[in-house]
C-alpha positions in Angstrom: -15.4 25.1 5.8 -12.0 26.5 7.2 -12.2 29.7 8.5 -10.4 32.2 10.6 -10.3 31.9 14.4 -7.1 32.8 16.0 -7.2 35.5 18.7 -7.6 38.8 18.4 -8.2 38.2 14.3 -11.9 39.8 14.8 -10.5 43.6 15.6 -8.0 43.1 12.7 -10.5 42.2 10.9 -13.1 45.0 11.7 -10.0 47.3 11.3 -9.0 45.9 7.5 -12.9 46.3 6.5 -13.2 49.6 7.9 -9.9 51.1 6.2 -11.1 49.1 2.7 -13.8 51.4 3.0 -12.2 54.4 4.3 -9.6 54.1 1.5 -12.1 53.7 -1.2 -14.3 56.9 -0.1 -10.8 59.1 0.0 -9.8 57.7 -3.4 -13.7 58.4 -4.9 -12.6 62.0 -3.6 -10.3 62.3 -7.2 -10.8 59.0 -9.0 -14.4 58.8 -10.5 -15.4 55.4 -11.3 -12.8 52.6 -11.4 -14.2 50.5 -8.5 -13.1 47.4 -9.4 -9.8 48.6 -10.4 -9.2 50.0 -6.9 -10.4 46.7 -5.4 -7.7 45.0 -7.7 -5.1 47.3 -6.4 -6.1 47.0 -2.5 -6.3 43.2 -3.0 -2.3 43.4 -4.6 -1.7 46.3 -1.4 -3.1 43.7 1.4 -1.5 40.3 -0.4 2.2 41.8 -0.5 2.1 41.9 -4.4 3.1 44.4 -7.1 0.7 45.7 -9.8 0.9 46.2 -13.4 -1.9 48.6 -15.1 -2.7 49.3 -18.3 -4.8 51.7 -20.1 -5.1 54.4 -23.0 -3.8 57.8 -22.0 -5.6 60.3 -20.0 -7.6 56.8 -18.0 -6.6 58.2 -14.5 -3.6 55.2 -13.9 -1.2 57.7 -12.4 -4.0 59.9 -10.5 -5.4 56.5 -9.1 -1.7 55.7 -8.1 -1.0 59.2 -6.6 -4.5 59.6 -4.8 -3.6 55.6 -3.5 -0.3 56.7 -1.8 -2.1 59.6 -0.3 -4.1 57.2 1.9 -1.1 55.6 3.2 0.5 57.4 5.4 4.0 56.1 4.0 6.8 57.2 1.5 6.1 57.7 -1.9 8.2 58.4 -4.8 7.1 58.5 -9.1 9.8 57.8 -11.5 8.8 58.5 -14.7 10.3 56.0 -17.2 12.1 57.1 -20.5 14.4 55.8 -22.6 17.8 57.5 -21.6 16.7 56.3 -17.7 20.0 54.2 -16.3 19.7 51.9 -13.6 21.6 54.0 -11.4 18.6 56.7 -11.7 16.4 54.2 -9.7 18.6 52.5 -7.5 21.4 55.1 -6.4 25.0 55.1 -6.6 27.6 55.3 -4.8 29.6 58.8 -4.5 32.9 59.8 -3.9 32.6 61.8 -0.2 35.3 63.2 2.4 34.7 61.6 5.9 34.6 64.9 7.7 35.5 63.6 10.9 39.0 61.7 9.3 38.9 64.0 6.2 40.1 60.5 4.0 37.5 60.5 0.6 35.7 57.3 0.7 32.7 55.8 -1.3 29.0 56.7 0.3 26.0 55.0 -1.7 23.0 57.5 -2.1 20.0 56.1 -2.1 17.7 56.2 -5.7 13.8 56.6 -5.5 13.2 53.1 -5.3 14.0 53.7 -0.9 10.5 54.0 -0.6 7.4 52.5 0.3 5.1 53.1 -2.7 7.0 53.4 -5.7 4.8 54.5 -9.4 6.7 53.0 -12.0 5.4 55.5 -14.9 5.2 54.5 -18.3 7.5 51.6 -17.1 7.8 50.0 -21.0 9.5 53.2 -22.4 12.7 52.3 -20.2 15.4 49.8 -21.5 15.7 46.2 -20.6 19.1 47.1 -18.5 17.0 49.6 -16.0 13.9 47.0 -16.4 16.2 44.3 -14.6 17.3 46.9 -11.9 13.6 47.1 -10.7 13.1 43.2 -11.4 15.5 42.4 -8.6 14.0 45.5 -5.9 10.4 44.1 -7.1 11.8 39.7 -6.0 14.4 40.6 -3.6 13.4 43.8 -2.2 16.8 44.7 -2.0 19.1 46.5 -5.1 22.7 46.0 -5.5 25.7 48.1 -6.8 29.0 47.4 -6.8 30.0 44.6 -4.6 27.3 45.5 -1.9 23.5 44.6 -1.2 21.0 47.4 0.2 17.6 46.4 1.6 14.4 48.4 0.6 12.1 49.6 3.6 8.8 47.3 4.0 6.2 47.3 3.2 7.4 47.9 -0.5 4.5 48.5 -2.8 5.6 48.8 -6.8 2.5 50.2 -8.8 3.7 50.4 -13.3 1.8 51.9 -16.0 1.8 51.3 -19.5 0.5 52.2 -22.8 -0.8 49.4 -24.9 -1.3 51.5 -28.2 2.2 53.5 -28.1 5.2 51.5 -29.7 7.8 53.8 -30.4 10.2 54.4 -27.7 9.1 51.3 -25.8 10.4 47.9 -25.1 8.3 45.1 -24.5 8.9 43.9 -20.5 10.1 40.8 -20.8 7.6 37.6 -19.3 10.1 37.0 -16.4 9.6 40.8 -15.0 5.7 40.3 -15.8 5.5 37.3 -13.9 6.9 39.3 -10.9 3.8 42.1 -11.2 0.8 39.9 -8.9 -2.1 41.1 -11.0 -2.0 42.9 -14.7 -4.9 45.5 -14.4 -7.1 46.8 -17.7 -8.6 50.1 -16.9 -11.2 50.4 -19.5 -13.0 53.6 -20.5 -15.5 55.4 -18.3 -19.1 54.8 -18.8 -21.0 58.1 -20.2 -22.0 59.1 -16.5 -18.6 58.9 -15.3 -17.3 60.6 -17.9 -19.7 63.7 -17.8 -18.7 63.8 -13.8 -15.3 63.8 -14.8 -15.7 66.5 -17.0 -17.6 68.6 -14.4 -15.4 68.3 -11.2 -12.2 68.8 -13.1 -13.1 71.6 -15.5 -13.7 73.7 -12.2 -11.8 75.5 -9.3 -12.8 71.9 -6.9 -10.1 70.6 -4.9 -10.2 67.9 -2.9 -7.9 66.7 -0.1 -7.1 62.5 0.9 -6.6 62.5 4.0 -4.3 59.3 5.1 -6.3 55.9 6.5 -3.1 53.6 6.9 0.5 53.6 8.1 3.6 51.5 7.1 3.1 49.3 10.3 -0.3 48.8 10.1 -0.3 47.8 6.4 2.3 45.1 7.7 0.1 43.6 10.7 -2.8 43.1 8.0 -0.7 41.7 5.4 0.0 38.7 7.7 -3.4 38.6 8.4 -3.9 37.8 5.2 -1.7 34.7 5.0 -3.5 33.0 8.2 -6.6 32.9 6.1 -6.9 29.3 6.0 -8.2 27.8 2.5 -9.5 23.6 2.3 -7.6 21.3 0.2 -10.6 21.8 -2.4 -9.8 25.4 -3.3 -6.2 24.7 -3.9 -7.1 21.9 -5.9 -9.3 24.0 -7.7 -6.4 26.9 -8.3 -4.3 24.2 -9.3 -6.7 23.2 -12.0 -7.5 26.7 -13.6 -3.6 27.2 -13.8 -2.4 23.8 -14.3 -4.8 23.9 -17.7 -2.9 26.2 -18.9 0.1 24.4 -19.8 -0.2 23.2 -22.9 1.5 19.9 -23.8 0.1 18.1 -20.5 -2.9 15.4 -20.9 -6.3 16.7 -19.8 -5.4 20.2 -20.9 -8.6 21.6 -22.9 -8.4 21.6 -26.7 -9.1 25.1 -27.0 -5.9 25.5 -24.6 -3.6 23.5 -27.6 -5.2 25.8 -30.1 -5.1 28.9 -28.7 -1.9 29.3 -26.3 1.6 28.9 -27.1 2.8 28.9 -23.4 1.2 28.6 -20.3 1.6 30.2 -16.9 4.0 28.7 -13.8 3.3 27.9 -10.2 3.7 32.0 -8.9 0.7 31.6 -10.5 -1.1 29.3 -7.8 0.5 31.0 -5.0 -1.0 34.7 -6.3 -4.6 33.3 -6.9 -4.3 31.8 -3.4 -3.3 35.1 -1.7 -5.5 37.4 -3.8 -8.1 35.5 -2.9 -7.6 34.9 0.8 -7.1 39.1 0.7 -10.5 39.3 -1.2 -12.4 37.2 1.2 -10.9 39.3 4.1 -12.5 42.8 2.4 -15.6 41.3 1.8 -15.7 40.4 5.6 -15.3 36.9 5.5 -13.0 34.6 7.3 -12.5 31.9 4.6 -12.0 31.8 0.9 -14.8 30.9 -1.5 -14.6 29.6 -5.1 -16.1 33.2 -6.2 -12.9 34.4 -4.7 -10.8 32.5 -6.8 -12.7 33.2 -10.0 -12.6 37.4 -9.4 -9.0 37.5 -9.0 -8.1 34.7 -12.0 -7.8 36.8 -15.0 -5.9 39.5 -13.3 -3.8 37.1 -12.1 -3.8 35.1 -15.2 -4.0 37.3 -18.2 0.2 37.9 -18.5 1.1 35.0 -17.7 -0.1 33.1 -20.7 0.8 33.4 -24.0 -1.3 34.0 -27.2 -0.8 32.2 -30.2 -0.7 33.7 -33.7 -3.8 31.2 -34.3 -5.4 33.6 -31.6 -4.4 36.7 -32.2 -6.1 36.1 -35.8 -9.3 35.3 -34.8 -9.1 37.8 -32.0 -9.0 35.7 -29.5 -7.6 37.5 -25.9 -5.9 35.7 -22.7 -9.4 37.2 -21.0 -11.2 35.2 -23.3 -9.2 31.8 -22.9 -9.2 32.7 -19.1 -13.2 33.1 -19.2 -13.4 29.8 -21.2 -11.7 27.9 -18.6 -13.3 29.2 -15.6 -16.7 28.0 -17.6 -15.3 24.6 -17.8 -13.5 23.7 -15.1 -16.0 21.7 -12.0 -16.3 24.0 -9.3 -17.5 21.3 -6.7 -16.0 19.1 -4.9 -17.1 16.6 -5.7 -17.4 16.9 -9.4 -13.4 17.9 -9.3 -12.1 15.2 -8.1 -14.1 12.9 -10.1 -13.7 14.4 -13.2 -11.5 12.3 -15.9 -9.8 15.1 -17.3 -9.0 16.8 -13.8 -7.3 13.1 -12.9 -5.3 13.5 -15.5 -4.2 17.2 -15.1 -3.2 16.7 -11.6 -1.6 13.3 -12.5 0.5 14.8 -15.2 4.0 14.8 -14.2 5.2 17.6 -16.4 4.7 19.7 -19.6 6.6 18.1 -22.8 9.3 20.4 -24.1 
């Protein structure tokens, strides 16, 4: 089994599992509940990826967000999405100006909220496509662009989006391309009754609480590459392969329930996002190698919008949880059993999906 040895790893190490738990004791401060959405977030924060969450109102998404940036000792800014919102609003613009030192006017760009850090992208489906593609190239670039010039965002740069999945006037569905750019797609689901009743106690009083910050900008950025020097065997990335390769319907091997159930399947960011969530998860569970549990907790996060439904599906009910569940249940988790399996053979012999 690969694991980590490089130098000086085990104190980064110590350090990421002591601020994964320092982070979620600050965050339990506001945020009842929600563990394994926080865990979600952390793995998205650690593995250089964005994150997509989705919920009912009054769930806690932006109070999660907001108490989340409080632990980082880095910039934050909230843009709250509507529909009048222009792309300029987010990325800045450039302004006419006098040069006080030649007193010519010239053109000075003035930076928009996404020059920050941690960026909360709120209710982020109410906006219009054209403001939708502004943060699509700041979320795969890291840079914007107006006019004729390009401006780089500071790193780390961290883009957290809400949405409403029951509200659909005033919104616009985000197109698959910017969803394939969000690392994981989060559900927060309702508290259980405990939670719920502590909810209603601690905020239905004079209680304040105060996060007090556990990381900074550069130390975010020295675990991050810790991260991707997590080594992973050949196995696991066959394995990763397999669960996304399954997806794509059209290819020989893929699972019949795949062909009845899915209309399109996911691409190879994919691979690459189950690989690093999982190397991320391994690393805040304190180990030094990725497991096949790792790869299975961060699948259907990972998964669930990148696959496409059916209205076959959709009338029986059938979720991208439950196709992502199915496959997970099916697919040989041993070595051995993987490479030997007939229908594996032929999805990793397939050359490509038929049109």
């Amino acid at each position: 089994m690969a694991e980590l040895k490089s130098p000086g790893t085990g104190e980064a190490i110590d350090k990421l599992g002591r601020a994964y738990e320092e982070i979620r004791s600050q965050m339990s401060k506001t945020v009842v509940g929600q563990t394994e959405v926080i865990d979600q977030l952390l793995i998205a924060l650690f593995s250089r990826g964005h994150c997509l969450l989705e919920g009912v109102p009054g769930l806690a998404k932006t109070l999660m967000i907001n108490s989340l940036a409080k632990c980082l000792s880095m910039t934050f800014s909230r843009i709250q999405f509507t529909p009048d919102l222009m792309p300029a609003d987010i990325t800045g613009t450039d302004v006419l100006a006098t040069n006080k030192e030649t007193g010519e006017r010239e053109f000075k760009f003035i930076n928009g909220p996404l020059f920050h850090n941690v960026v909360l992208a709120d209710e982020i489906n109410r906006t219009p496509p054209k403001t939708q593609s502004a943060l699509l190239e700041a979320m795969q670039e890291r840079q914007v662009t107006v006019g004729m010039n390009r401006h780089v965002l500071p790193h780390p740069f961290f883009v957290l989006a809400t949405q409403n999945p029951i509200e659909q006037e005033g919104t616009y569905r985000l197109p698959e391309a910017q969803q394939d750019r969000f690392m994981f797609k989060v559900f927060v689901d309702y508290p259980s009754y405990e939670e719920e009743k502590l909810i209603a106690m601690q905020t239905t009083g004079n209680r304040s609480a105060e996060i007090k910050p556990v990381l900074n900008g550069e130390e975010i950025l020295v675990l991050q590459d810790l991260v991707r020097e997590v080594p992973i065997t050949d196995h696991l990335v066959d394995y990763a392969l397999a669960l996304v390769r399954q997806t794509r319907i059209g290819q020989a091997g893929v699972p019949s329930f795949v062909t009845e159930w899915l209309s399109w399947g996911a691409g190879p960011r994919a691979v690459q996002y189950l690989i690093l969530g999982a190397k991320a998860r391994a690393l805040l569970k304190g180990r030094t190698y990725v497991s096949t549990e790792d790869l299975q907790a961060v699948a259907a996060p990972v998964l669930r919008h990148r696959i496409v439904t059916n209205f076959s599906a959709e009338s029986e009910g059938i979720t991208t949880d439950t196709v992502i569940n199915k496959l997970i249940e099916s697919t040989p988790s041993k070595e051995g059993e993987l490479t030997t399996d007939p229908r594996m053979k032929a999805i990793f012999s397939a050359p490509k999906a038929n049109s």
